[in-house]
N, C-alpha and C positions, 0 to 999 in steps of 0.2 A: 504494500500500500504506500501511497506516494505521502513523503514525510510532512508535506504542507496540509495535506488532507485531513492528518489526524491533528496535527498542530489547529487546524482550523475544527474540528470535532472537540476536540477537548476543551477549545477554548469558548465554547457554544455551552456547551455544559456545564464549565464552570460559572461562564451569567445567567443559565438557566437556574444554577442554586443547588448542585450535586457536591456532596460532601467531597472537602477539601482530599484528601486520603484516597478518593477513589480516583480523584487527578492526579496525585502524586504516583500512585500504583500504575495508572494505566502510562505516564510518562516512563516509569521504569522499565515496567513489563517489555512498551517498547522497544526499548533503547536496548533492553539485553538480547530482546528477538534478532534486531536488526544485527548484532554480533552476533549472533548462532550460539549464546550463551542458552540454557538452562534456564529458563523462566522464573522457577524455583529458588534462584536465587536471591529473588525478593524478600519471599516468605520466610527464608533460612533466617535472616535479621530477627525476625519477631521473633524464635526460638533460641535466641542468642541474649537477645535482651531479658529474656525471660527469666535466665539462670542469674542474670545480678541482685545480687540482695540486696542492694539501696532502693530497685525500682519497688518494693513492699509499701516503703513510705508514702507514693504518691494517692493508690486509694483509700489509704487509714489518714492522713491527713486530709484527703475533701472528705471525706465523710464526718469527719469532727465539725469540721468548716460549714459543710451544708447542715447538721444536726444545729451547730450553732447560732447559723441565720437563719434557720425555722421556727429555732424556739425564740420566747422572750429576750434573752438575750441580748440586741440589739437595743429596745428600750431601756435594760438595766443600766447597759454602760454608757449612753446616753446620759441619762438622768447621773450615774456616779459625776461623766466626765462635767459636765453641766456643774453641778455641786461644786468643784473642783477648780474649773478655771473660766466658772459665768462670770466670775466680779472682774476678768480681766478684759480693756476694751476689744470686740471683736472674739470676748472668748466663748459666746455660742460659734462660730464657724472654727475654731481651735477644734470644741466638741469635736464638730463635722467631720472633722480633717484626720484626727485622730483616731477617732469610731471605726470609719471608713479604710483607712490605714491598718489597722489592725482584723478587721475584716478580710483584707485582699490579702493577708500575708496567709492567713489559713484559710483559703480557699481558691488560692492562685489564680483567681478569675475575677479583672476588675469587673465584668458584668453584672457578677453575682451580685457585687457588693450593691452598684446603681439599682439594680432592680431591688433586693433585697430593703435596703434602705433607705435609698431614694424617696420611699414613700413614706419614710417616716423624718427626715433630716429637713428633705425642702420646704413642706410644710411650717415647721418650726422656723427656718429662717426667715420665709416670709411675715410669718407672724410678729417675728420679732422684727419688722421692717428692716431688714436686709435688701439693697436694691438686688430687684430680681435676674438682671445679668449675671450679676457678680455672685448669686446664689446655685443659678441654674448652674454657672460657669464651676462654682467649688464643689457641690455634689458631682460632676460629672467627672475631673479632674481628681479629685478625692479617690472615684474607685479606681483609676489605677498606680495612686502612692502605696506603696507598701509592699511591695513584691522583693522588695532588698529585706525585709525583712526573716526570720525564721516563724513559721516554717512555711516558707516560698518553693509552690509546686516547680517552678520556675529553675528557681535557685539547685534545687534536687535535681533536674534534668538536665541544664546546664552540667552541673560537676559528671552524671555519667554520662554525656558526650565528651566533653572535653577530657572525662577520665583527671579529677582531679577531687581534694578532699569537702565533700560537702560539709561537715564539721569548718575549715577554714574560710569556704565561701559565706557558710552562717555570720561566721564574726567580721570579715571582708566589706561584708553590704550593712554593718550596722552604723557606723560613723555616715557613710553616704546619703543611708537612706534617714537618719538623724536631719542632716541636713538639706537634704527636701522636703521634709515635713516643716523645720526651721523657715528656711525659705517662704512658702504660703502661707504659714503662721503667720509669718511678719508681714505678710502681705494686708492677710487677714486682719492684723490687727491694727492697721492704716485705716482700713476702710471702715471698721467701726468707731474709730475716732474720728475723720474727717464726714460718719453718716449719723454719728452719735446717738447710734443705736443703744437702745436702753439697757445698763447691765445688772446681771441677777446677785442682787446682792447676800455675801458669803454668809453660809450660819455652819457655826459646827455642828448643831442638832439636823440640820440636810445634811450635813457630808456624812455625819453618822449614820444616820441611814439608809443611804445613798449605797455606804460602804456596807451595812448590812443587807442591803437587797443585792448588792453584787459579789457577796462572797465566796461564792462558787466559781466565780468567773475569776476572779483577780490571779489564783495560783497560777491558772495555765498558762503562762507566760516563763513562771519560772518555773514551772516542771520542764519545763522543754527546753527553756536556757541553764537553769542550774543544772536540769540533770547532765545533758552534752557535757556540758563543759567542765560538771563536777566529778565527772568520769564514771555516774553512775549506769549511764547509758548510751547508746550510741543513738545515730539522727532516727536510725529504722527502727530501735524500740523505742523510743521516742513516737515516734506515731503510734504504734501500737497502745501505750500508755494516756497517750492524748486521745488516743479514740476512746477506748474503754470509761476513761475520766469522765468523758466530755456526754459520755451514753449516761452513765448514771447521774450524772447531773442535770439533765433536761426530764429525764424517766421517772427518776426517784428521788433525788433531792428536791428540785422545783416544780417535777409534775408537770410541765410543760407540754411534754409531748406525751401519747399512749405507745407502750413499749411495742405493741400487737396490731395497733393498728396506726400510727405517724412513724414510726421506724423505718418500716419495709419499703414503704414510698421513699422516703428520703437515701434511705440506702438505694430503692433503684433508683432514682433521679441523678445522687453524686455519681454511681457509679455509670451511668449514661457518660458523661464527663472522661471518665474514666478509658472508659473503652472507646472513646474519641481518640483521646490521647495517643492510645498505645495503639489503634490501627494506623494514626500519623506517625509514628514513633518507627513502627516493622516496615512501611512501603517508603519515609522517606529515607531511612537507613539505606536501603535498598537501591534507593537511586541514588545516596551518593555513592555507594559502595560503585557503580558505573562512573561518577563522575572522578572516582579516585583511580579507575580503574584506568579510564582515558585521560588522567594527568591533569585535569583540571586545575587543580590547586595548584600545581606546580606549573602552570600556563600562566594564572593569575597573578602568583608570587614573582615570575620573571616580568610581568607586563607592571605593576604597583613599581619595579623593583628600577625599572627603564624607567622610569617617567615619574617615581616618589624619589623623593632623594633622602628628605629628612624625616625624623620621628614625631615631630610635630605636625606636618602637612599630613604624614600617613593616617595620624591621628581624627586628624578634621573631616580627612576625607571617609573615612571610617563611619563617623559620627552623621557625616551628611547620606550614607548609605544604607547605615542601620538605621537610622528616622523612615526611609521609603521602604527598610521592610518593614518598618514596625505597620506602617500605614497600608500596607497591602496584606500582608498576613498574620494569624494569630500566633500568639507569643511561644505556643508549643510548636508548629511548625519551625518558626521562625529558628529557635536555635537550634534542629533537628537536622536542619535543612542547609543554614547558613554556618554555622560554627566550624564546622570540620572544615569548610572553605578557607573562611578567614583564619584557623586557629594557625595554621603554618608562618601565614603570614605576618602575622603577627607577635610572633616567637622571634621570626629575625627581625622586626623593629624589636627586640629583647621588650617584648610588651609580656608581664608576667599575664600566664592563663587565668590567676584567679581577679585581676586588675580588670582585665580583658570581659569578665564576664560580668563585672558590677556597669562598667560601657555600656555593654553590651543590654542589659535588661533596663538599665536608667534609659536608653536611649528608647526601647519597647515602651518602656511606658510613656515618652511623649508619644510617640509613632500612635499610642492607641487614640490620641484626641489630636489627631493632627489632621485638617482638613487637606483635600476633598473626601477622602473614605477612610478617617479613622473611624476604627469598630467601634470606639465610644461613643461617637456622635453619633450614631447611628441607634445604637443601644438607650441611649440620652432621649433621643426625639421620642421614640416609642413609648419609652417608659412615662416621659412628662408630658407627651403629648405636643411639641416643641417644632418646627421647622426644624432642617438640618441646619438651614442659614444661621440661625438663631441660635443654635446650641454652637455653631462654629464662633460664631463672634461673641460669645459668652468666655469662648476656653482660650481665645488665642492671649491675656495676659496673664493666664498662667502657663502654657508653652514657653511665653519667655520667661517668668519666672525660672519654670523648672529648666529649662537652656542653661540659664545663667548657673544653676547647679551644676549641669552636668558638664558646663566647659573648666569647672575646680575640679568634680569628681574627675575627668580623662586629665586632664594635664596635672595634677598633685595625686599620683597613683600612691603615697603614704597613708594619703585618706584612706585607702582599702588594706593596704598591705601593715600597716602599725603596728594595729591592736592583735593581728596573725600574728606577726614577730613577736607582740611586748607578749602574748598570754601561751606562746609558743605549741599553738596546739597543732596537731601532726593529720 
């Protein structure tokens, strides 16, 4: 079959709305046919991936993730963070920022978080007269900060492509991703002072309570950071332990959910998610396994190599190319697909791999609200009911906000690498 033909088949099917995975496969399948390779050698991927024991993590952590934005949950930490930092100006959208943040780090999907809480954040801000730009713009933005953080499906699938320590990329992305939350914070708290929105003034009897209706929630942050790092467990029991927690906490502590009948939906729901993943995961392994096979990377690395000279330019340029994938594909594809590519070249800029991958997802997360077809705005409009125009001109000053982060996070690589060296974990 004549190779424009299917290039123009496939690319029909992709605008007609056929799951990403089966584009990628039927690319591969291609490509290895037209070698007189072994078709099979696609599928071989998914059984390869299968025997890594970090990949465990990824369905034990969305399933904590989705258990936790179905139950109450999101109102509790709402109302804590509220308690907590209402008396500071701008400090309901702090809330926001935060909430939201902590949401996308357990459930690696800034979607989730927009739909999940979107419906309960925007509301709030409006009420509390927040102009609505600037509102529509922080809820949407919000769901995808936090992916630097632990535990980031992201961050997990990164270290087993690039084969490097997920334990290290946890502490890597946490100075970073500090300072993108910083970043919109301070943004955040301009605009409550120059819109002199009214703020919730402090009582220790809210925060007390606050703190007692969120007590189930507060440990899990440090079962999963202390434990790692306190050597009591590793990142994969670490999910295991986080799911298990996070079940009896919505079940039987707060009742939230019914064990028999909101469980089973929610576990098949995350695990939909799931088995996204891992069918992008087996067919695009598979094609780069062809594009490794025909030298690619090492076509790319001679052509950057001609025509980049320095580590700085390589950098930009990097930076200006992971924002259009970010914008064109989803963040599990993207470093499935893209990383093995770049990770060579990027070794001989001596760009360290674990540096390389907090770029690499900071840059994702503009790429998901970056107009013309970032997945958020898109994901934004439906859920608020919004133009796409509308939610685009809402987000673009935080784009540059978060820019202006991510050109410290690439050029001051100590911000990722520091706290690996000062806490020396292996």
């Amino acid at each position: 079959m004549n190779t424009w033909v299917v290039v123009v088949v496939l690319a029909l099917l992709a605008l007609l709305g056929a799951p990403l995975f089966s584009i990628i496969g039927g690319i591969a399948l291609y490509a290895f046919d037209q070698e007189g390779i072994d078709t099979s050698s696609v599928i071989i991927e998914l059984y390869r991936i299968a025997e890594t024991p970090t990949l465990i993590a990824i369905p034990l952590f969305t399933f904590a993730g989705y258990l936790l934005a179905e139950s109450k949950s999101p109102q509790r930490l709402v109302t804590l963070a509220r308690a907590m930092f209402g008396w500071i100006p701008g400090g309901l959208a702090i809330v926001v920022l935060v909430t939201c943040a902590f949401f996308t780090a357990f459930t690696g999907a800034s979607g989730v978080t927009i739909v999940a809480l979107g419906g309960i954040t925007l509301p709030i801000l409006m009420k509390e007269m927040y102009p609505e730009r600037f509102s529509l713009g922080l809820v949407t933005a919000s769901g995808s900060i936090g992916l630097l953080f632990p535990p980031s499906l992201p961050i997990i699938l990164y270290g087993i492509i690039a084969e490097v320590s997920i334990d290290q990329l946890f502490v890597a992305g946490f100075l970073p991703g500090i300072l993108l939350v910083s970043f919109v914070g301070l943004y955040s708290v301009r605009v409550g002072v120059r819109t002199r929105v009214p703020r919730v003034e402090f009582s220790w009897s809210s925060l007390g309570a606050a703190l007692k209706g969120a007590a189930w929630e507060l440990p899990i942050p440090f079962i999963i950071i202390g434990g790692i790092y306190g050597g009591a467990f590793t990142a994969t029991e670490a999910s295991a332990v986080t799911a298990f927690y996070v079940l009896i906490m919505v079940t039987l502590l707060y009742r939230d959910m019914s064990l028999f009948k909101d469980v089973p939906r929610v576990m098949k729901e995350s695990m939909v998610l799931v088995g996204a993943i891992l069918a992008i995961l087996g067919t695009a392994l598979g094609l780069t396994n062809y594009l490794i096979d025909k030298e690619v990377p090492q076509q790319l690395f001679e052509f950057v190599r001609g025509n980049v000279e320095s580590k700085v330019a390589f950098l930009l340029i990097l930076n200006l190319f992971l924002l259009v994938v970010g914008m064109m594909m989803d963040i599990f594809s993207a470093i499935i697909v893209v990383v093995p590519l770049i990770l060579p070249i990027a070794r001989a800029f001596q760009v360290d791999p674990l540096h390389l991958g907090i770029i690499f997802l900071t840059n994702l997360e503009i790429g998901y609200l970056t107009p013309p077809v970032g997945l958020n705005l898109f994901l934004s409009s439906l859920r608020f009911k919004k133009s796409i125009l509308e939610v685009a001109r809402s987000v673009l000053i935080f784009i540059a906000i978060m820019g202006m982060a991510l050109l410290i996070i690439t050029y001051v690589p100590d911000l990722s690498l520091w706290l690996v060296s000062l806490l020396g974990i292996q």
